[in-house]
C-alpha positions, 0 to 999 in steps of 0.5 A: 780502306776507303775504297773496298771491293766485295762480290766484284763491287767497290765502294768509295767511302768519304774521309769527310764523315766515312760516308760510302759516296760512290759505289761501281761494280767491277768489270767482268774480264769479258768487259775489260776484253770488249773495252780492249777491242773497241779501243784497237777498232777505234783507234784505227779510224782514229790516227786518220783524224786531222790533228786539227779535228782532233785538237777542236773535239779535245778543246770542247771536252775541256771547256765543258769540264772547265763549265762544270768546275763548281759541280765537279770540284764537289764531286772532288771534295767528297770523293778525296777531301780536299777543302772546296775552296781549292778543288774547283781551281784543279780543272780551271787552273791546272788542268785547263792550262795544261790541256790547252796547252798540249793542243795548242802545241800538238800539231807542231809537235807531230809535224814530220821531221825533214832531213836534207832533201836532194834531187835524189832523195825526199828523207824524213821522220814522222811521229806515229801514234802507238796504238792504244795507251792505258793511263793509271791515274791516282786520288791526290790530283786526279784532273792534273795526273791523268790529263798529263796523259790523256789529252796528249795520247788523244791528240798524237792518234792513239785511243786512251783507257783510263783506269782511276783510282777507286777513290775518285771514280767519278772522274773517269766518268765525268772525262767519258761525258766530255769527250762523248758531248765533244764528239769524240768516235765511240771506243777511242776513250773509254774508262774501266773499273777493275781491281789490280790483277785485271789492270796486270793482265791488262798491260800484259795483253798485246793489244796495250802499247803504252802505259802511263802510270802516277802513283807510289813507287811500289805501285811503279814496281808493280807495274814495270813488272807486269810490263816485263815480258813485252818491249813496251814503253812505261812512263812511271811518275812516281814519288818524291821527297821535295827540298827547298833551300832558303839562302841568305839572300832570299825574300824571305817573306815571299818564300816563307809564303810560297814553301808553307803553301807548297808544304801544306796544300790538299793536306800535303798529299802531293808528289812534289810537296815540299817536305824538307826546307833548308835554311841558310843560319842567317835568317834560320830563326827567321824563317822558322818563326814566320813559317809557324806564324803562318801555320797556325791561320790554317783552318782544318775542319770539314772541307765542305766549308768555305772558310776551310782551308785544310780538309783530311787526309784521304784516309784514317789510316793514312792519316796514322801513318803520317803521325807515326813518321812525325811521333818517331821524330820526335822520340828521336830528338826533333821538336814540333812547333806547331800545337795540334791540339788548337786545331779543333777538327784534329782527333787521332784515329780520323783523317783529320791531321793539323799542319806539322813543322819539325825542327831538330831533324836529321836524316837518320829519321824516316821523316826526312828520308821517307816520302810523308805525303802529309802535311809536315814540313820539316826545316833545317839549318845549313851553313851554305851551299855546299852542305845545301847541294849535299842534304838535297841531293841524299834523298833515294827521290828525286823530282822537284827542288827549289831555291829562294834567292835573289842571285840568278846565276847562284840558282843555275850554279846550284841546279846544276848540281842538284839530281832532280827533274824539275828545278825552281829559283823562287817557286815550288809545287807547280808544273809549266806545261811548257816544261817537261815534267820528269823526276831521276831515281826513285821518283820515276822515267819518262816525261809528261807535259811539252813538247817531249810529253806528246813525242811520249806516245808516238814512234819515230818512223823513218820514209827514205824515197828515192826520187831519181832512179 
C-alpha cells in the first residue's frame, strides 16, 4: 500500500521511487471529539457572518493557494505522481475557476426566496446552512474534488472538516494554512487524519450534519451505510466508465486531439476519463490510426521531469490491476496497438504503466464494463446512432458522455437519450463550475458546482408573517 497505518501512524509512500514523503500520526478519537466541538462552537458565530466577509476571507484563501501553485503542485507531484508540468495548473486552472466561481455566485445563490407579498402576509424561503459539513476527498485530484465541497459549505455558513485521502495529506494541511492567513474564525475549517472506522464513527455522530464524499463506489456504499441510522443528506460523486461517440461528421482532428488527452491524463486516474471511444465506421481506421499516432509522443518516466508527460499511476498494485484488465482482453480477442515496451520507464511490478488502446473489444470484457481508471482507451466501430446511444447507455455508470460532431441539434437529439449527468458536444473531461456536476446510477447522487451545488449545504426554511392582525 502507499499509504499505510502502524502504531496509530501513517506513511505516504511515492510511486515516483517508493520513497516515504509524508508521515502523520493518527488522531486519537479524543482529537477527532475536540475537532467536532470546535466545528459545532465555530459554526455558530459562523453562519452570523456577512456572505460578503465570508466571500472576501474564501477569496484570500484561494489567492494565496493559487501564489504558491509551483510549490504546491510539487508537493502534488510527490505525493500521487502526476507529471509536474501538469500539477501546478490543477489550483490555477481548475481550482481557482471553480472556487471563485462558487464566490462570486453565493450571495445570490443564498439570497432569500420571495413569494407574493399581500397587505396581509410578507412569505418567504431562506437558505439555512446545515451545521457542520465533513468533506472525504480523494488522491486522483485533491484541490478540484474537495474545493467542489469546501468553498461552497464555507460560503452557505457551515463549518467544513476535511478528511483527505492518505496519499495527499498535505493538502488538507496546506487548505488550514489558507484559510488561517485569510482570517478564517478558528474551528470553522479544520482537517483530521483518521483511519476508516474513525471516519464512520464520525458520520454516524450527531453533531455531522452533511457529507460530501469522491471516491469509489465501494467507498460510497461505505458510506451511505455508516449514514444509514441518521436522516442526513450524503452527496456521493462516485465512479464512471466514460463514452465517447465519434460520428461521421466530426473534425476529426480536434476530437482525436481532445479524446487521447481525456483518456490519458494524469495517467487516466479520473472519474470522468474517457474510456470507451465509439466510431462511426466512416472514419473508424481513421480515427484509430491518428489516436495511436498521437500515443506514441507520450513520454512516461519520472514526473519530476518537464519534458514528462505521463508520470505513474498512484501505485504498483494499481498499476497491476489495470494491466490485468487490459492482458484479459486481449485473451479474449481485443488487440493492443500501442507498444509498451518502447516506453522505457514501463516495468511490470512498478507504477509506471504506458498508454493502451484496444481495439476488438465488446462488452462481454471487464475493460469495457469495469471502471480501469488507467490509462487505456478502448474504441469501437459503430454503424450510427442508434447502436451508439445502445453501448453508451449499457454501462452500470453513468457521469459524463460526449459527442464529436458538427450538427448541434443531433448533440442535443442524442443527450436526450444518453443516462448521464454531464453531456458534451466537442469536449470531454472537464467540469464548468456553472454547470451542476452530478452523475445517475453508479456514478453517484447530488450535485456539486453552480448554483444548485451551494443549495447542496443548505436547508430551505420556510417565514410566514402575518402583517394584519
Amino acid at each position: 500500500m502507499s499509504a499505510t497505518a502502524t502504531d496509530r501512524v501513517f506513511r505516504t509512500v511515492s510511486p515516483i521511487d517508493g520513497s516515504v514523503v509524508v508521515e502523520r500520526p493518527l488522531a486519537p478519537d479524543s482529537d477527532v471529539d475536540a475537532t467536532l466541538a470546535r466545528a459545532v462552537e465555530a459554526q455558530r458565530r459562523w453562519r452570523e457572518v456577512a456572505v460578503a466577509e465570508r466571500a472576501a476571507i474564501c477569496t484570500r484563501a484561494i489567492d494565496w493557494c493559487v501564489a504558491r501553485a509551483d510549490e504546491l503542485g510539487a508537493e502534488l507531484t510527490s505525493q500521487m505522481g502526476r507529471a509536474i508540468a501538469h500539477s501546478p495548473f490543477e489550483l490555477r486552472r481548475g481550482f481557482q475557476e471553480r472556487a471563485k466561481y462558487m464566490v462570486g455566485i453565493a450571495e445570490s445563490a443564498l439570497a432569500d426566496i420571495e413569494v407574493e407579498r399581500s397587505a396581509d402576509f410578507h412569505r418567504f424561503i431562506r437558505r439555512e446552512p446545515l451545521g457542520v459539513v465533513l468533506v472525504l476527498a480523494p488522491w486522483n485530484y485533491p484541490w478540484l474534488t474537495s474545493v467542489n465541497a469546501v468553498i461552497p459549505a464555507l460560503m452557505a455558513g457551515n463549518a467544513v472538516i476535511l478528511k483527505m485521502s492518505e496519499q495527499t495529506p498535505l493538502v488538507a494541511e496546506r487548505y488550514a494554512e489558507a484559510l488561517v492567513a485569510a482570517g478564517l474564525p478558528d474551528g470553522v475549517f479544520q482537517y483530521l487524519h483518521i483511519d476508516h472506522d474513525q471516519v464512520a464513527g464520525l458520520i454516524e455522530d450527531d453533531r455531522i450534519a452533511f457529507v460530501a464524499f469522491t471516491g469509489s463506489v465501494a467507498g460510497g456504499h461505505a458510506v451511505q451505510r455508516a449514514a444509514s441510522g441518521r436522516f442526513i443528506a450524503t452527496g456521493l460523486e462516485l465512479g464512471g466508465k466514460d463514452a465517447a461517440y465519434v460520428r461521421a461528421d466530426a473534425a476529426l482532428d480536434h476530437a482525436v486531439e481532445n479524446i487521447v488527452d481525456g483518456a490519458f491524463f494524469n495517467a487516466g486516474q479520473s472519474c470522468c476519463s474517457v474510456q470507451r471511444v465509439y466510431v462511426d465506421r466512416r472514419v473508424y481506421d481513421q480515427f484509430v490510426d491518428k489516436a495511436v499516432a498521437l500515443a506514441n509522443t507520450y513520454v512516461l518516466g519520472d514526473p519530476r521531469d518537464p519534458k514528462t508527460t505521463i508520470g505513474p499511476m498512484v501505485r504498483a498494485d494499481a498499476a497491476a490491476s489495470v494491466r490485468g484488465q487490459v492482458e484479459e482482453a486481449i485473451k479474449s480477442g481485443a488487440k493492443s496497438l500501442v507498444d509498451p515496451s518502447q516506453f522505457g520507464a514501463e516495468k511490470t511490478g512498478t507504477a509506471y504503466m504506458a498508454p493502451r488502446i484496444l481495439t476488438n473489444v465488446n462488452h462481454d470484457m471487464r475493460v469495457m464494463r469495469d471502471e480501469t481508471f488507467g490509462p487505456v482507451m478502448t474504441v469501437m466501430p459503430v454503424s450510427g446512432d442508434e447502436e451508439a446511444i445502445r453501448l453508451i447507455n449499457d454501462s452500470r455508470y453513468g457521469l459524463t458522455s460526449s459527442v464529436w460532431t458538427t450538427d448541434p441539434d443531433a448533440a442535443l437529439r442524442i443527450g436526450d437519450r444518453i443516462a448521464t449527468g454531464t453531456w458534451y458536444m466537442n469536449r470531454c473531461d472537464y467540469l464548468d463550475p456553472a454547470l451542476a456536476w452530478t452523475g445517475v446510477k453508479d456514478s453517484g447522487r447530488g450535485c456539486s458546482l453552480s448554483r444548485l451545488g451551494i443549495e447542496t449545504f443548505t436547508r430551505p426554511k420556510s417565514f410566514h408573517l402575518r402583517i394584519k392582525t
